[in-house]
C-alpha positions in Angstrom: 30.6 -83.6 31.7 27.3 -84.1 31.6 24.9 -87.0 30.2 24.8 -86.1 26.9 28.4 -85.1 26.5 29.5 -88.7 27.7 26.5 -90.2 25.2 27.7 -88.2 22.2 31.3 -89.3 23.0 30.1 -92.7 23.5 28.8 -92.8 19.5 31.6 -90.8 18.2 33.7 -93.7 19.5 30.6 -96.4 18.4 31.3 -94.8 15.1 35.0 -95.0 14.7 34.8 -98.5 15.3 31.8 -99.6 13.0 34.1 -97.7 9.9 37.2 -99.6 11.1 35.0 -103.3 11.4 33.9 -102.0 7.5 37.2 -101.6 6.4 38.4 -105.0 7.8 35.2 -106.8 6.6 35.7 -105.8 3.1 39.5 -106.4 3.5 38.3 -109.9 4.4 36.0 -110.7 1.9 38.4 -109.8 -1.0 41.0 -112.2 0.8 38.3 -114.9 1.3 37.2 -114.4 -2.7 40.8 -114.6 -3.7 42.0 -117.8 -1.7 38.5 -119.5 -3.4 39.5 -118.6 -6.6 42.9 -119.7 -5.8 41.8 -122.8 -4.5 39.3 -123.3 -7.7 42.6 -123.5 -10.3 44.4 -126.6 -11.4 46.6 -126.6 -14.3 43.8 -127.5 -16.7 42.2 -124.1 -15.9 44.8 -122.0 -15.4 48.2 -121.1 -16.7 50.0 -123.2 -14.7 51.5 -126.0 -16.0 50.6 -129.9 -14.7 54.2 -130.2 -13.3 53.6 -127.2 -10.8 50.9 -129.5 -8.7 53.0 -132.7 -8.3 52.1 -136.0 -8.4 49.2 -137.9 -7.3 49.4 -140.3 -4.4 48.9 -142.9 -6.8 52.2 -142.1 -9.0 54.5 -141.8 -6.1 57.1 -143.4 -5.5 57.4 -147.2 -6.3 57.1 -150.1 -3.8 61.2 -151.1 -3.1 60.3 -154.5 -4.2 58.9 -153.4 -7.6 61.6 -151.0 -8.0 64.3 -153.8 -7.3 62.3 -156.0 -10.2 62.7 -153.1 -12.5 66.6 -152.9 -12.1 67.0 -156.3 -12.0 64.9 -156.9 -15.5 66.9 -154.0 -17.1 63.8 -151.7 -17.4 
């Protein structure tokens, strides 16, 4: 093989692997652009409903105390 041979191989291969690095880039980007979206919906702007998220850290559970009151009062 001579010069040119192993330079033409050289870019073939080049080549190969920029279309493969396209294919995976644009792969990529769609996945980005969907988990944003994703990440962008709550149930008051999508078609969840608000029991799917949970509950916010400020409606968990009760303090033991508190709950004991409750029972105790008959709440």
């Amino acid at each position: 093989m001579d010069l040119s041979s192993d330079i033409r191989v050289l870019i073939e291969g080049l080549q190969r692997e920029l279309a493969e690095l396209r294919t995976e880039n644009t792969a990529l980007k769609q996945e980005v652009s969907d988990l944003r979206r994703q990440l962008g919906n709550s149930s008051s702007n999508s078609s969840k409903p608000p029991s799917s998220e949970g509950l916010p850290s400020s409606c968990a559970a009760p303090d033991h105390a508190l709950a004991l009151t409750a029972i105790r009062r008959g709440w």
